[in-house]
C-alpha positions as CSV (number, residue, x, y, z in Angstrom):
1,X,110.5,55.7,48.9
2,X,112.8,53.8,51.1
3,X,109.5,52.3,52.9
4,X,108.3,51.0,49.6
5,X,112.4,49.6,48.5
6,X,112.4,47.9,52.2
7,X,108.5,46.0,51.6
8,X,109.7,45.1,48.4
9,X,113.2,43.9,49.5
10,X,111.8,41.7,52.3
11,X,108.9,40.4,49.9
12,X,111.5,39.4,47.4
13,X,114.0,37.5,50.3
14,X,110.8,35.4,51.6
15,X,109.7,34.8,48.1
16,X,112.8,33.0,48.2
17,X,112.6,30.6,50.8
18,X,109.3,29.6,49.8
19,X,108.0,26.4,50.3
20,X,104.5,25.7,52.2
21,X,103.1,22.9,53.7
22,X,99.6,21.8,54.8
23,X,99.6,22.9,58.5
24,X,103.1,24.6,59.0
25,X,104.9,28.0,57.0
26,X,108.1,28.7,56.4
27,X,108.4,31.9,56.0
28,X,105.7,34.9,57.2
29,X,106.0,38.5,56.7
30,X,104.6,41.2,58.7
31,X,103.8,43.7,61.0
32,X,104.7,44.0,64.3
33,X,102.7,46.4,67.3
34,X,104.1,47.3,70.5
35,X,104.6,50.1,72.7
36,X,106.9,52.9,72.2
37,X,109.1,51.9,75.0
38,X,111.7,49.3,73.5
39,X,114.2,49.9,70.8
40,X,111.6,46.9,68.9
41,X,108.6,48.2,68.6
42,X,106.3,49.2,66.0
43,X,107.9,46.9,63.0
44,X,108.2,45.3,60.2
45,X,109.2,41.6,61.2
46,X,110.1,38.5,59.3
47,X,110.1,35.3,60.8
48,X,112.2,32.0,58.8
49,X,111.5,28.6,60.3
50,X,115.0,26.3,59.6
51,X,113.2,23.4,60.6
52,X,109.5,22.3,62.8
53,X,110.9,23.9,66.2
54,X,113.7,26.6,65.4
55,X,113.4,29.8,63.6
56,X,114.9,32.9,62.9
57,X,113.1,36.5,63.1
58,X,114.5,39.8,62.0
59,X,112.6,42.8,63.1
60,X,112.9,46.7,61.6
61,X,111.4,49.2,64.1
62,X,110.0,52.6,63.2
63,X,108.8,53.6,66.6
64,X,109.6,56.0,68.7
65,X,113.5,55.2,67.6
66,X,114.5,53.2,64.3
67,X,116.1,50.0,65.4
68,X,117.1,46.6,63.8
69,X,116.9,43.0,65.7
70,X,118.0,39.4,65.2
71,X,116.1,36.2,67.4
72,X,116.5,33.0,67.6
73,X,113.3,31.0,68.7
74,X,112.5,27.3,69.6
75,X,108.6,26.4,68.9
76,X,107.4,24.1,70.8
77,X,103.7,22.5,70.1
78,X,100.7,22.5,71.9
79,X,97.7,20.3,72.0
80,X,96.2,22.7,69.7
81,X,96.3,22.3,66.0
82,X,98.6,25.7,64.6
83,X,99.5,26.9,68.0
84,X,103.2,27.0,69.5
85,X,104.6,28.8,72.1
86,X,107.9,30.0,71.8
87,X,111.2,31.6,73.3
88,X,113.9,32.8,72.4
89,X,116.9,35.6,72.1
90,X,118.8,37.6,70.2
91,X,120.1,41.6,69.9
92,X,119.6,44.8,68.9
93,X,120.5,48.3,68.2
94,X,119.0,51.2,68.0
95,X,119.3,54.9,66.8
96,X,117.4,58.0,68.0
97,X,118.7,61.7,67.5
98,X,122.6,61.1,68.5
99,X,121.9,58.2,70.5
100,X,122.6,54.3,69.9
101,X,121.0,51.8,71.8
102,X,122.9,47.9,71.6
103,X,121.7,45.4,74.1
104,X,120.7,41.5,73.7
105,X,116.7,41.1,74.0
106,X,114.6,37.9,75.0
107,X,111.0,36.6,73.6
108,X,108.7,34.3,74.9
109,X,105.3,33.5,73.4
110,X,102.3,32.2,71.4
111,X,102.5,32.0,67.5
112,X,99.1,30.5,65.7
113,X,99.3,30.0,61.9
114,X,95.4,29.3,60.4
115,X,94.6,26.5,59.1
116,X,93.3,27.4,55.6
117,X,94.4,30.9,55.0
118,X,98.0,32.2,54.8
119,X,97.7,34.1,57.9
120,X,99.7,34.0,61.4
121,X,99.3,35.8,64.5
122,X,101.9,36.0,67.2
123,X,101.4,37.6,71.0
124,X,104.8,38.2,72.6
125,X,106.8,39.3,75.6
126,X,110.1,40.7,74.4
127,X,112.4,42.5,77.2
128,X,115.0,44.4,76.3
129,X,118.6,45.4,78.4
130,X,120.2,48.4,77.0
131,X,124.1,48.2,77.1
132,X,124.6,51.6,75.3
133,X,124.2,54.4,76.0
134,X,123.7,53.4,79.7
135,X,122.4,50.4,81.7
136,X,118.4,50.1,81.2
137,X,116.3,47.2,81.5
138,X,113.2,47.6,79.0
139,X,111.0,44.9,80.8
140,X,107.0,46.2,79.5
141,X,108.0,45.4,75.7
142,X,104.6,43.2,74.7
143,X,103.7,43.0,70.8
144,X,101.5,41.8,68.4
145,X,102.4,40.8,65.2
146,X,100.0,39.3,62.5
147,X,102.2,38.1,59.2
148,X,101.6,36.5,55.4
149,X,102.7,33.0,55.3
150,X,104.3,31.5,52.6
Protein backbone atom coordinates (compact mmCIF):
# COMPACT_ATOMS: atom_id res chain seq x y z
CA UNK A 1 0.00 0.00 0.00
CA UNK A 2 2.40 2.73 0.89
CA UNK A 3 4.62 1.51 -2.26
CA UNK A 4 1.77 2.04 -4.45
CA UNK A 5 0.63 5.94 -2.52
CA UNK A 6 4.58 6.78 -2.94
CA UNK A 7 4.70 5.77 -7.14
CA UNK A 8 1.62 7.50 -7.39
CA UNK A 9 2.72 10.60 -5.32
CA UNK A 10 5.94 11.00 -7.24
CA UNK A 11 4.01 10.36 -10.66
CA UNK A 12 1.63 13.08 -9.78
CA UNK A 13 4.61 15.89 -8.63
CA UNK A 14 6.54 15.20 -12.07
CA UNK A 15 3.33 15.30 -13.94
CA UNK A 16 3.55 18.66 -12.65
CA UNK A 17 6.56 20.04 -13.91
CA UNK A 18 6.04 18.76 -17.23
CA UNK A 19 7.19 20.33 -20.12
CA UNK A 20 9.38 18.35 -22.85
CA UNK A 21 11.56 19.36 -25.38
CA UNK A 22 13.05 17.77 -28.58
CA UNK A 23 16.46 16.57 -27.24
CA UNK A 24 16.40 17.54 -23.36
CA UNK A 25 13.62 16.35 -20.30
CA UNK A 26 12.76 18.01 -17.51
CA UNK A 27 11.69 15.82 -15.36
CA UNK A 28 12.48 11.69 -15.33
CA UNK A 29 11.24 9.21 -12.89
CA UNK A 30 12.78 6.07 -11.82
CA UNK A 31 14.60 3.49 -10.50
CA UNK A 32 17.72 3.48 -8.97
CA UNK A 33 20.34 0.07 -8.53
CA UNK A 34 23.23 -0.04 -6.34
CA UNK A 35 24.77 -2.00 -3.74
CA UNK A 36 23.57 -2.62 -0.37
CA UNK A 37 26.44 -0.64 1.19
CA UNK A 38 25.20 3.10 1.20
CA UNK A 39 22.30 4.61 3.00
CA UNK A 40 21.23 5.32 -1.10
CA UNK A 41 20.89 2.42 -2.63
CA UNK A 42 18.31 0.48 -4.24
CA UNK A 43 15.69 3.51 -5.02
CA UNK A 44 13.19 5.21 -6.28
CA UNK A 45 14.88 8.54 -7.75
CA UNK A 46 13.51 11.67 -9.34
CA UNK A 47 15.59 13.89 -11.01
CA UNK A 48 14.09 17.95 -11.90
CA UNK A 49 16.33 19.89 -14.28
CA UNK A 50 15.82 23.93 -13.23
CA UNK A 51 17.49 24.86 -16.30
CA UNK A 52 20.14 23.09 -19.32
CA UNK A 53 23.04 22.44 -16.67
CA UNK A 54 21.53 22.37 -13.00
CA UNK A 55 19.22 19.86 -11.51
CA UNK A 56 17.83 18.65 -8.55
CA UNK A 57 17.44 14.73 -7.61
CA UNK A 58 15.65 13.29 -4.70
CA UNK A 59 16.26 9.69 -4.03
CA UNK A 60 14.00 7.12 -1.61
CA UNK A 61 16.10 3.96 -0.67
CA UNK A 62 14.64 0.56 0.25
CA UNK A 63 17.91 -1.26 0.55
CA UNK A 64 19.40 -2.78 3.00
CA UNK A 65 18.18 0.40 5.26
CA UNK A 66 15.29 2.91 4.20
CA UNK A 67 16.83 6.28 3.52
CA UNK A 68 15.91 9.68 1.93
CA UNK A 69 18.49 12.00 -0.20
CA UNK A 70 18.58 15.50 -1.72
CA UNK A 71 21.48 16.49 -4.77
CA UNK A 72 22.22 19.07 -6.46
CA UNK A 73 23.93 18.44 -9.98
CA UNK A 74 25.63 20.57 -12.73
CA UNK A 75 25.38 18.77 -16.31
CA UNK A 76 27.79 19.52 -18.39
CA UNK A 77 27.59 18.46 -22.31
CA UNK A 78 29.64 16.24 -24.30
CA UNK A 79 30.32 15.97 -27.93
CA UNK A 80 27.76 13.40 -27.88
CA UNK A 81 24.21 14.11 -28.79
CA UNK A 82 21.95 13.20 -25.14
CA UNK A 83 25.00 12.57 -23.13
CA UNK A 84 26.21 14.75 -19.97
CA UNK A 85 28.27 14.08 -17.32
CA UNK A 86 27.61 15.38 -14.11
CA UNK A 87 28.49 16.14 -10.30
CA UNK A 88 27.23 17.08 -7.71
CA UNK A 89 26.14 16.95 -3.71
CA UNK A 90 23.74 16.89 -1.37
CA UNK A 91 22.66 14.78 2.09
CA UNK A 92 21.05 12.13 3.50
CA UNK A 93 19.60 10.13 6.31
CA UNK A 94 19.00 6.97 7.01
CA UNK A 95 17.04 4.56 9.31
CA UNK A 96 17.83 0.86 10.02
CA UNK A 97 16.47 -1.03 13.33
CA UNK A 98 17.31 1.82 16.04
CA UNK A 99 19.86 3.43 14.02
CA UNK A 100 20.02 6.84 11.99
CA UNK A 101 22.45 7.44 9.55
CA UNK A 102 22.88 11.63 8.50
CA UNK A 103 25.87 12.51 6.39
CA UNK A 104 26.35 14.82 3.10
CA UNK A 105 26.94 12.50 -0.02
CA UNK A 106 28.71 13.46 -3.48
CA UNK A 107 27.84 12.25 -7.26
CA UNK A 108 29.67 12.32 -10.28
CA UNK A 109 28.59 10.80 -13.60
CA UNK A 110 27.16 10.02 -17.02
CA UNK A 111 23.30 10.78 -17.70
CA UNK A 112 22.05 9.80 -21.51
CA UNK A 113 18.50 10.74 -22.40
CA UNK A 114 17.38 8.86 -26.05
CA UNK A 115 16.70 10.60 -28.61
CA UNK A 116 13.26 9.35 -29.64
CA UNK A 117 11.86 7.57 -26.74
CA UNK A 118 11.20 8.99 -23.21
CA UNK A 119 13.92 7.02 -21.70
CA UNK A 120 17.19 8.03 -19.68
CA UNK A 121 19.90 6.13 -18.21
CA UNK A 122 22.30 7.35 -15.70
CA UNK A 123 25.80 5.43 -14.37
CA UNK A 124 26.97 7.10 -11.16
CA UNK A 125 29.54 7.27 -8.44
CA UNK A 126 27.87 8.45 -5.21
CA UNK A 127 30.13 8.28 -1.87
CA UNK A 128 28.67 8.65 1.15
CA UNK A 129 30.28 10.08 4.82
CA UNK A 130 28.25 8.96 7.77
CA UNK A 131 28.15 11.66 10.52
CA UNK A 132 25.66 9.65 12.78
CA UNK A 133 25.82 7.13 14.34
CA UNK A 134 29.71 7.20 14.03
CA UNK A 135 32.25 8.39 11.47
CA UNK A 136 32.16 6.09 8.20
CA UNK A 137 33.15 6.89 4.75
CA UNK A 138 30.86 4.80 2.24
CA UNK A 139 33.32 5.24 -0.80
CA UNK A 140 32.01 1.81 -3.24
CA UNK A 141 28.42 3.43 -3.58
CA UNK A 142 28.07 2.95 -7.78
CA UNK A 143 24.32 2.94 -9.28
CA UNK A 144 22.43 2.64 -12.07
CA UNK A 145 19.41 4.25 -12.62
CA UNK A 146 17.19 4.12 -15.85
CA UNK A 147 14.08 6.80 -15.54
CA UNK A 148 10.72 7.99 -17.72
CA UNK A 149 11.23 11.33 -19.09
CA UNK A 150 8.75 13.79 -19.32
Amino acid sequence: MMRTSLTLFIFVLASVFYTATAQDYKVAVGVRLSNATPTLSNAITVKYHMNQRSALEGIISFGSRFGLGGLYEVHNMTTVQGLNWFYGGGVYVGFENEDTYLGPTGIIGLDYKFPNIPLNLSLDWKPELDFIPAINFVPDAFGFSARFTF
